[in-house]
PQR file with spaces between the fields and no chain letter, atoms N, CA, C, O and H, PARSE charges and radii, in Angstrom:
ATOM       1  N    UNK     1     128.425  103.536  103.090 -0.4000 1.5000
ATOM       2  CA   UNK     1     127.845  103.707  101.774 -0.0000 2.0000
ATOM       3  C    UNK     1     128.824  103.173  100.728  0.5500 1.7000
ATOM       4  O    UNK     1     130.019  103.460  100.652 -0.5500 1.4000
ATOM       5  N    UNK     2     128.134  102.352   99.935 -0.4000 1.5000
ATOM       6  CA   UNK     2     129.243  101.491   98.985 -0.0000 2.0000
ATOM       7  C    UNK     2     129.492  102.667   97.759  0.5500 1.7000
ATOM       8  O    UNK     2     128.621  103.338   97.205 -0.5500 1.4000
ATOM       9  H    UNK     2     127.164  102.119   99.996  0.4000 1.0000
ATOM      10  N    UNK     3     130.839  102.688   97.542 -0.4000 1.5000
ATOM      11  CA   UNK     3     130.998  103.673   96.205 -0.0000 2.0000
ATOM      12  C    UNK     3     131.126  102.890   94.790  0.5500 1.7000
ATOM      13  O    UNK     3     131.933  101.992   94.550 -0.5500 1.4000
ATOM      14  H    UNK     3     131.546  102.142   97.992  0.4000 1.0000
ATOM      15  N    UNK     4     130.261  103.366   94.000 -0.4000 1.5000
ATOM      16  CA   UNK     4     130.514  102.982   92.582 -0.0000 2.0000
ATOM      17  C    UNK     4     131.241  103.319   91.682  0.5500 1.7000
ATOM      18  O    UNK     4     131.181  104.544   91.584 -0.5500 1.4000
ATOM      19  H    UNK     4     129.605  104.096   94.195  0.4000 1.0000
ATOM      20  N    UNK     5     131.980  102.844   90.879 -0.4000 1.5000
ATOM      21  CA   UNK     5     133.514  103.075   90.240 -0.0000 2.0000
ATOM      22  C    UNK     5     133.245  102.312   88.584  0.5500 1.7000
ATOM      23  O    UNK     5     132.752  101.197   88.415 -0.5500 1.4000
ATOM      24  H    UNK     5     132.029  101.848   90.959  0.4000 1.0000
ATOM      25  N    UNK     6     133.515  102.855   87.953 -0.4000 1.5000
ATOM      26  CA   UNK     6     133.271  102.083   86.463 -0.0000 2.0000
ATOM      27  C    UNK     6     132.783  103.188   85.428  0.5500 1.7000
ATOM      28  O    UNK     6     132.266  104.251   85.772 -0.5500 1.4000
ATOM      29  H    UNK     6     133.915  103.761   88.090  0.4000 1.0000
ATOM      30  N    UNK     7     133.071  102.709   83.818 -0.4000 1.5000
ATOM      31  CA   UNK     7     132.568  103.910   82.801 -0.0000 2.0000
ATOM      32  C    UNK     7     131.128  104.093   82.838  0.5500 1.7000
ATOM      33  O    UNK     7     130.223  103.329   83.174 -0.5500 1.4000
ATOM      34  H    UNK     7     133.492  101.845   83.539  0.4000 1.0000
ATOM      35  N    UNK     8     131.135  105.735   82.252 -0.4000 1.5000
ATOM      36  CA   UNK     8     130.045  105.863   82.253 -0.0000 2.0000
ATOM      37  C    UNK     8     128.834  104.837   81.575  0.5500 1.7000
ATOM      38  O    UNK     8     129.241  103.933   80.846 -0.5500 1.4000
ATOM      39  H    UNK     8     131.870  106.356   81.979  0.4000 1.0000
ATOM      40  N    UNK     9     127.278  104.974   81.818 -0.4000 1.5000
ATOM      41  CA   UNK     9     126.591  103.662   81.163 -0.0000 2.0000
ATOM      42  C    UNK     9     126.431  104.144   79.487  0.5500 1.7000
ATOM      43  O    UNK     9     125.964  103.289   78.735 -0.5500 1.4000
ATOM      44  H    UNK     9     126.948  105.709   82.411  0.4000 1.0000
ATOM      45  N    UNK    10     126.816  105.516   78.885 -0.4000 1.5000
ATOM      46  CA   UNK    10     126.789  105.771   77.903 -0.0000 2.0000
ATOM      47  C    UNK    10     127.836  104.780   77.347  0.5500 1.7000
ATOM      48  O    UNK    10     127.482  104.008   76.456 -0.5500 1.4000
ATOM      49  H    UNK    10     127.195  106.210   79.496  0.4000 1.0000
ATOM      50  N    UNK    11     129.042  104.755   77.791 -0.4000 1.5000
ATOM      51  CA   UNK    11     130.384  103.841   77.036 -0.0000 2.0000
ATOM      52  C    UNK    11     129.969  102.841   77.170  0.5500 1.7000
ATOM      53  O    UNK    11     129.860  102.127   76.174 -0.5500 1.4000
ATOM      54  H    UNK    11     129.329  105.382   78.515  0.4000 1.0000
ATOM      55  N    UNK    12     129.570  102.374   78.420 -0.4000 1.5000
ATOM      56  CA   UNK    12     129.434  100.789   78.722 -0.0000 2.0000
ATOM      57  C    UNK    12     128.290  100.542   77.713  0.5500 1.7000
ATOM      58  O    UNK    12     128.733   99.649   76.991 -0.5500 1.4000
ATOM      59  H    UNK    12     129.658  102.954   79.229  0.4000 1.0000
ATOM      60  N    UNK    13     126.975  100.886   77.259 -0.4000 1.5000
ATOM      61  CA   UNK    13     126.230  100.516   76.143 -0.0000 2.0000
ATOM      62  C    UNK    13     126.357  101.513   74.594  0.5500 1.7000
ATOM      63  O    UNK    13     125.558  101.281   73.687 -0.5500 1.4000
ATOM      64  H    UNK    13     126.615  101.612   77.846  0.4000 1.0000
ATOM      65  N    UNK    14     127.143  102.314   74.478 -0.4000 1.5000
ATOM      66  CA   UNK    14     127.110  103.010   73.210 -0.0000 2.0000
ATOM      67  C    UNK    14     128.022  102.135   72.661  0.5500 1.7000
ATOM      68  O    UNK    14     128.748  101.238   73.090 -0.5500 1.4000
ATOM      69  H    UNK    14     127.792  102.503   75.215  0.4000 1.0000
ATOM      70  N    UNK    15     127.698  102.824   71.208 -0.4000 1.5000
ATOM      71  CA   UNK    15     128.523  102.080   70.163 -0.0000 2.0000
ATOM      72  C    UNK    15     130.056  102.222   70.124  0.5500 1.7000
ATOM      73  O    UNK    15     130.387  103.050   70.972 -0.5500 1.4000
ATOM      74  H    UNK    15     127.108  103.552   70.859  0.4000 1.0000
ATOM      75  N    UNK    16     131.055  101.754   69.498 -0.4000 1.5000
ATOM      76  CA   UNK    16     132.249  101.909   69.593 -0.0000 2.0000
ATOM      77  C    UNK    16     132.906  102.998   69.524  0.5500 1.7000
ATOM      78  O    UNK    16     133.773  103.460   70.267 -0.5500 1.4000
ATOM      79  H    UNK    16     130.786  101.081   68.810  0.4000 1.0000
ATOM      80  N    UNK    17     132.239  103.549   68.174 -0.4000 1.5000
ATOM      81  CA   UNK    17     132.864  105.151   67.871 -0.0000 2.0000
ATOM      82  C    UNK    17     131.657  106.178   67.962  0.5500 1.7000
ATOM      83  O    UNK    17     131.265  106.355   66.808 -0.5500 1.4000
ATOM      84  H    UNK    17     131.535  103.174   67.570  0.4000 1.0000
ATOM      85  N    UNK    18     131.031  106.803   68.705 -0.4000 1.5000
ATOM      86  CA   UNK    18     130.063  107.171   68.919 -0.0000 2.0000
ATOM      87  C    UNK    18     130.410  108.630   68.109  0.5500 1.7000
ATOM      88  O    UNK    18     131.431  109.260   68.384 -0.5500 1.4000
ATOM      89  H    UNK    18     131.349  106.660   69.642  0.4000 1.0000
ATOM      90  N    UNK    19     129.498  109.064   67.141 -0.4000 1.5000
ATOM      91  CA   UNK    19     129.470  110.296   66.905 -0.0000 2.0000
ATOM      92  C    UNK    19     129.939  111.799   67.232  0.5500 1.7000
ATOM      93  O    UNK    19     129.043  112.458   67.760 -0.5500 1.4000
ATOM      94  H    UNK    19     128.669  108.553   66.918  0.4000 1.0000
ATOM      95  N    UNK    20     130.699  112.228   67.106 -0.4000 1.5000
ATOM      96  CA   UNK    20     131.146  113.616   68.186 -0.0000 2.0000
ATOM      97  C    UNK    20     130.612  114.742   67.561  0.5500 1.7000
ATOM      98  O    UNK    20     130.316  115.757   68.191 -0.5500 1.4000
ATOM      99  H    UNK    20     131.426  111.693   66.677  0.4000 1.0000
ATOM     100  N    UNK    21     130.416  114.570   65.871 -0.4000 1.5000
ATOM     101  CA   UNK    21     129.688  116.153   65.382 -0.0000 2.0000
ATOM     102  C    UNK    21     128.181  115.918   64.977  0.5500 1.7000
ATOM     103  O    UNK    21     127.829  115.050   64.178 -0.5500 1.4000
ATOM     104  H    UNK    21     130.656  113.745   65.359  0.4000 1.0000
ATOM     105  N    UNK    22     127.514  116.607   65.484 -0.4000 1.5000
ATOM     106  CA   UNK    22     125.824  116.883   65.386 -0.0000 2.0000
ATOM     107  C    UNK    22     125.461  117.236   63.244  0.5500 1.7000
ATOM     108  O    UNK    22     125.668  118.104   62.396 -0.5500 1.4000
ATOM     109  H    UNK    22     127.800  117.313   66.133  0.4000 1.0000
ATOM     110  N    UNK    23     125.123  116.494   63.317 -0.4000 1.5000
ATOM     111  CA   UNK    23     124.514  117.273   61.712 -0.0000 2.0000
ATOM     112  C    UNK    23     123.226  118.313   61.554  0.5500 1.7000
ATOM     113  O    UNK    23     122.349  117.855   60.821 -0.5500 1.4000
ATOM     114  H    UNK    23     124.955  115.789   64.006  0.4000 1.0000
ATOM     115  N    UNK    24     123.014  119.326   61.980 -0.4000 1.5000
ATOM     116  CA   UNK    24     121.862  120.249   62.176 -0.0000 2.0000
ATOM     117  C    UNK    24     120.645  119.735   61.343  0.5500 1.7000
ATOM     118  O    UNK    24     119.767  119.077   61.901 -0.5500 1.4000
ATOM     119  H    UNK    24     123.726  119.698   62.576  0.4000 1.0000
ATOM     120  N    UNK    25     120.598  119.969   60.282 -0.4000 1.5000
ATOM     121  CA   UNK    25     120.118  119.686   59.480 -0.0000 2.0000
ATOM     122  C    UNK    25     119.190  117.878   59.568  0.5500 1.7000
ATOM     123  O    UNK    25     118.047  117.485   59.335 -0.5500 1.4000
ATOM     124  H    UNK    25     121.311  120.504   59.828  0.4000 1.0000
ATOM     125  N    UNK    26     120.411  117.275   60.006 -0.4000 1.5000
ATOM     126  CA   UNK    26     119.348  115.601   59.952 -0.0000 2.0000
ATOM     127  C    UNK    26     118.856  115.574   60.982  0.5500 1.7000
ATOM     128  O    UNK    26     117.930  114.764   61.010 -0.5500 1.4000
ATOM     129  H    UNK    26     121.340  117.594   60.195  0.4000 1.0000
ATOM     130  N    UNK    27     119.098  116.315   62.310 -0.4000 1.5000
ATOM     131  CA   UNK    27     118.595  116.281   63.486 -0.0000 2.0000
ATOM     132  C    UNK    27     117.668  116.838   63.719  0.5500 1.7000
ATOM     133  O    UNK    27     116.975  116.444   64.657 -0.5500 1.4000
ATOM     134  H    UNK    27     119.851  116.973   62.287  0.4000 1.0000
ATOM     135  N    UNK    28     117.161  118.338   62.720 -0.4000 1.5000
ATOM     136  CA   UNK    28     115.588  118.634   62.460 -0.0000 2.0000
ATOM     137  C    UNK    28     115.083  117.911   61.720  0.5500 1.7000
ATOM     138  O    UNK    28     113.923  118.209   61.436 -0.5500 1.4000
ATOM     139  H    UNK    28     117.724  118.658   61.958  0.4000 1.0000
ATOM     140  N    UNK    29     115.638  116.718   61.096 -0.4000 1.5000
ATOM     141  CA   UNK    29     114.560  116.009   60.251 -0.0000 2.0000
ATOM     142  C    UNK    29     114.052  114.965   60.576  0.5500 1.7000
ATOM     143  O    UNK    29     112.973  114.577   60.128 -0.5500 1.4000
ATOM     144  H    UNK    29     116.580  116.476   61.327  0.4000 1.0000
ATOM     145  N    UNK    30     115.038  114.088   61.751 -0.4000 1.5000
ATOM     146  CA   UNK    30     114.954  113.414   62.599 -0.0000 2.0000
ATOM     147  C    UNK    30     114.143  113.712   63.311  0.5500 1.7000
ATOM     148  O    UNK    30     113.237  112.892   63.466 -0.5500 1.4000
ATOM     149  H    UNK    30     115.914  114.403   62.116  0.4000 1.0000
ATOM     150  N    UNK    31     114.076  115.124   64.141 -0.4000 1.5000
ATOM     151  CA   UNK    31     112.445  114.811   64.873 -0.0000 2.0000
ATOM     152  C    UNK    31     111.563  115.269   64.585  0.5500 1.7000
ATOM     153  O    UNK    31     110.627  115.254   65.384 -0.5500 1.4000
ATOM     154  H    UNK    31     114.811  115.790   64.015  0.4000 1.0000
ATOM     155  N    UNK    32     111.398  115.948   63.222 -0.4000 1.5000
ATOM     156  CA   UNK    32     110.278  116.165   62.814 -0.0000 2.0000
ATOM     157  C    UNK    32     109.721  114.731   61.839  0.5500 1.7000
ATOM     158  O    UNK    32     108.688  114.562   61.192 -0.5500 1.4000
ATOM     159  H    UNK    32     112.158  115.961   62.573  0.4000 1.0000
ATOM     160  N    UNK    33     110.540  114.120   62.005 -0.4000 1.5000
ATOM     161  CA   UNK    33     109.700  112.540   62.041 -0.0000 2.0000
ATOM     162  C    UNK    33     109.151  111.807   62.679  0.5500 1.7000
ATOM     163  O    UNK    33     108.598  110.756   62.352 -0.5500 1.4000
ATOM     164  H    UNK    33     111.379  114.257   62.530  0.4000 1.0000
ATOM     165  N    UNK    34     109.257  112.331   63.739 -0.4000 1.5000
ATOM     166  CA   UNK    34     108.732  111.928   65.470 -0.0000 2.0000
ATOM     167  C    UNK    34     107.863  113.149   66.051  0.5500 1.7000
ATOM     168  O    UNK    34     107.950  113.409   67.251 -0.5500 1.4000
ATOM     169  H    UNK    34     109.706  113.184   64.004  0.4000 1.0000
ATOM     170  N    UNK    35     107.192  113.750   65.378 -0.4000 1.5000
ATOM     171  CA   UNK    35     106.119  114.279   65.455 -0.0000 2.0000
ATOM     172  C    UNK    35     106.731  116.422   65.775  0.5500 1.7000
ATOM     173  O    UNK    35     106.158  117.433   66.179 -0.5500 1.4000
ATOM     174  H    UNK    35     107.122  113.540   64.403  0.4000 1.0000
ATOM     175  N    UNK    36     108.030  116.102   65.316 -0.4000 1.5000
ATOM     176  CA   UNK    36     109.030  117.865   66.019 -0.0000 2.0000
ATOM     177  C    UNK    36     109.146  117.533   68.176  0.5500 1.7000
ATOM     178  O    UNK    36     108.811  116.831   69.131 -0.5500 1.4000
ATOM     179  H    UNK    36     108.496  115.280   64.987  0.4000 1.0000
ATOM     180  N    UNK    37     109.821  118.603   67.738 -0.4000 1.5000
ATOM     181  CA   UNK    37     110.532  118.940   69.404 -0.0000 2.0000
ATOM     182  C    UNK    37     109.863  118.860   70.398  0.5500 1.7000
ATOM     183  O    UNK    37     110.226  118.125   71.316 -0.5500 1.4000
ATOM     184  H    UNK    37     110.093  119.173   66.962  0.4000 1.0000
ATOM     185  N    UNK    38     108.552  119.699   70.479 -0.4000 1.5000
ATOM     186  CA   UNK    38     107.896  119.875   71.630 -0.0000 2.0000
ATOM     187  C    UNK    38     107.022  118.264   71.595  0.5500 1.7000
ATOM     188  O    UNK    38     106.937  117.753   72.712 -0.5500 1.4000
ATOM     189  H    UNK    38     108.258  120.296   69.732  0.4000 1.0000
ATOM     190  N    UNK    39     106.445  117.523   70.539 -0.4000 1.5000
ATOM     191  CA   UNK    39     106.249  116.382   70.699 -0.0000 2.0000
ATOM     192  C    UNK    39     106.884  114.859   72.013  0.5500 1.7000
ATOM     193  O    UNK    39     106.525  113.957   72.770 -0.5500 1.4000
ATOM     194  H    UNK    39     106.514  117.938   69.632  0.4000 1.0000
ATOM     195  N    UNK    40     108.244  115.735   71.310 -0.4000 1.5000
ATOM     196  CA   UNK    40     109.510  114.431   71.677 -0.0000 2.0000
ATOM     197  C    UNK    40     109.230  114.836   73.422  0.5500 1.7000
ATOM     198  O    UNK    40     108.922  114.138   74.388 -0.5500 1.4000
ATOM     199  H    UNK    40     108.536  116.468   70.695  0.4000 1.0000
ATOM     200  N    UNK    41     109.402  115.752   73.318 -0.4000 1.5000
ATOM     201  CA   UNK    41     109.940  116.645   74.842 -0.0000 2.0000
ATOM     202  C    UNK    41     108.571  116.214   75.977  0.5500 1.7000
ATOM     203  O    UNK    41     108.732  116.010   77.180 -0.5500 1.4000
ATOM     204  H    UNK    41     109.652  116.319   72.534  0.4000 1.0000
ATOM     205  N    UNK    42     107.196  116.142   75.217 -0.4000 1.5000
ATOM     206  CA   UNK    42     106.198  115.998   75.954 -0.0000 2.0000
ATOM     207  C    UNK    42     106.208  114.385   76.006  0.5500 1.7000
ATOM     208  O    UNK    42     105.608  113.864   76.947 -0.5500 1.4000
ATOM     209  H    UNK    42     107.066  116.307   74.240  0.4000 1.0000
ATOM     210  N    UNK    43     106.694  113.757   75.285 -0.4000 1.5000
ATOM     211  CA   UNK    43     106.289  112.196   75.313 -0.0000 2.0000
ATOM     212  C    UNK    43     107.760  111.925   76.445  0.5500 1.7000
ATOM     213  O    UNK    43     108.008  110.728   76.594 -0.5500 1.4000
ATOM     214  H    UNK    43     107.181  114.180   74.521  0.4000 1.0000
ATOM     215  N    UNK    44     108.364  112.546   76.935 -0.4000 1.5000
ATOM     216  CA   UNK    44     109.310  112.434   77.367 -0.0000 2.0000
ATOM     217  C    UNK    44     108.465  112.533   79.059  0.5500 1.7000
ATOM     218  O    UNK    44     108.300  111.679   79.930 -0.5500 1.4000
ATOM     219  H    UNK    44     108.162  113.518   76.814  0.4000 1.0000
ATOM     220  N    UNK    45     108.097  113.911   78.970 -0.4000 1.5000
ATOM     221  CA   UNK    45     107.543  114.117   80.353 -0.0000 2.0000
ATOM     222  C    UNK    45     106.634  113.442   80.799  0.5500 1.7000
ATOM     223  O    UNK    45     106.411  113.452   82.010 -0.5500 1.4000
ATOM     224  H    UNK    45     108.231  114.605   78.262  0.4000 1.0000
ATOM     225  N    UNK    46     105.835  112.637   79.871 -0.4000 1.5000
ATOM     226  CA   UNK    46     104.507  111.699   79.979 -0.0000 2.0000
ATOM     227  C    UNK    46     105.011  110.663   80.310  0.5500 1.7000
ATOM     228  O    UNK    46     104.186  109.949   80.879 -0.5500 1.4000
ATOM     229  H    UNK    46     106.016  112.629   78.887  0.4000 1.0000
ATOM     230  N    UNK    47     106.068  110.185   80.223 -0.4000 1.5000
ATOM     231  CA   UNK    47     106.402  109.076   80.611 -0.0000 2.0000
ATOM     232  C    UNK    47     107.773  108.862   81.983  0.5500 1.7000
ATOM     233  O    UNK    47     108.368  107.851   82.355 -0.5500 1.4000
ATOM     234  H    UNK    47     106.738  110.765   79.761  0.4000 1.0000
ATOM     235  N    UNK    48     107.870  110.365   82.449 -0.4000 1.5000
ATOM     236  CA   UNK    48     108.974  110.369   83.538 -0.0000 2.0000
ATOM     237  C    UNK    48     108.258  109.546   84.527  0.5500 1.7000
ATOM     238  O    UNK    48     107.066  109.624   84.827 -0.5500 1.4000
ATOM     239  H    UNK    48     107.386  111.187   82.147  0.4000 1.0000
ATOM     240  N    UNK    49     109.284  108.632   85.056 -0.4000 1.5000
ATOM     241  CA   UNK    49     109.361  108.158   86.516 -0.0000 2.0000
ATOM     242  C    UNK    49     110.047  108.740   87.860  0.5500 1.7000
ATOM     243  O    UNK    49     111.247  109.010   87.806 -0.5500 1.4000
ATOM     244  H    UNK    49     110.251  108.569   84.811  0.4000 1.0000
ATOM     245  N    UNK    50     109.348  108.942   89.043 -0.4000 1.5000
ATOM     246  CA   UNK    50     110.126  109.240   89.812 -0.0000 2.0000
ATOM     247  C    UNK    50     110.544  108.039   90.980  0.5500 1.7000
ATOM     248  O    UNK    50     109.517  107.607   91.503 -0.5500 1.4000
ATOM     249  H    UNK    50     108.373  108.723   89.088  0.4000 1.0000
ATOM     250  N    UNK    51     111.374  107.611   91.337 -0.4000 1.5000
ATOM     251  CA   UNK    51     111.596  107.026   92.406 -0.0000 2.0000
ATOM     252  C    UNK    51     112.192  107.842   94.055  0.5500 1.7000
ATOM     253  O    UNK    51     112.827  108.894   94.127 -0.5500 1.4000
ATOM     254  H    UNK    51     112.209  107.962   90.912  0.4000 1.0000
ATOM     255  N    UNK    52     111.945  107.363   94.692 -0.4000 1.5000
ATOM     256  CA   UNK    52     112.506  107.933   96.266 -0.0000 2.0000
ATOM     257  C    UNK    52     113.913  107.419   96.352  0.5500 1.7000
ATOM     258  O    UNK    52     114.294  106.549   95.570 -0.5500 1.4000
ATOM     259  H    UNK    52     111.429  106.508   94.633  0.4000 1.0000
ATOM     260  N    UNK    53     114.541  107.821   97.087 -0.4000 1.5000
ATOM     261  CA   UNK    53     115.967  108.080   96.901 -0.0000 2.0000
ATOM     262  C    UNK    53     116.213  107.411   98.822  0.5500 1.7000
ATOM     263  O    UNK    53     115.684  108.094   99.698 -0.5500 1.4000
ATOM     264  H    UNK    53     114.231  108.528   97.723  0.4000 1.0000
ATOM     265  N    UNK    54     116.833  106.403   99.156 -0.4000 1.5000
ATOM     266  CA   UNK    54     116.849  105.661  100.200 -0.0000 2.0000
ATOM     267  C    UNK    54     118.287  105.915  100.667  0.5500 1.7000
ATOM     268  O    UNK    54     119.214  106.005   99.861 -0.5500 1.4000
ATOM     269  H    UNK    54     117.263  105.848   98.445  0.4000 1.0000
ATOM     270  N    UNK    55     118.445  106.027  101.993 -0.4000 1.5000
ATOM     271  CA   UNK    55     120.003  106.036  101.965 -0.0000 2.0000
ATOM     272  C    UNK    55     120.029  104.228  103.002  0.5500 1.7000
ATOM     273  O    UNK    55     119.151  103.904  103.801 -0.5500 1.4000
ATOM     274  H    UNK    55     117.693  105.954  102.648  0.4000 1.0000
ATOM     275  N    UNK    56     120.930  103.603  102.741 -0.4000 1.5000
ATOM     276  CA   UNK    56     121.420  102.310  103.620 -0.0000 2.0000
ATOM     277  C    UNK    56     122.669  102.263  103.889  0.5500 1.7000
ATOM     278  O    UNK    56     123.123  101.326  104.546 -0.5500 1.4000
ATOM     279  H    UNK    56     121.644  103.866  102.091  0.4000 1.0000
């Protein structure tokens, strides 16, 4: 089994200085621009993929 070694794919595609403190406040406003939470959360589950998991 080949092992994989390298940064996570968050570093490898996030931005340089990625955010470390949450703003409460813009982050309820943020998704209540996207229709609120349980919206986000269901468009989330509507669109999960599952794949099968193979070993070689």
């Amino acid at each position: 089994m080949k092992s994989l070694t390298g940064p996570e794919l968050c570093d490898a595609l996030g931005p340089e200085r990625p955010t470390t403190v949450a703003d409460l406040n813009r982050l309820r406003e943020n998704e209540n621009n996207q229709g609120g939470l349980e919206k986000l959360a269901e468009s989330c589950l509507n669109s999960l993929r599952t794949r099968p998991l193979t070993s070689e």
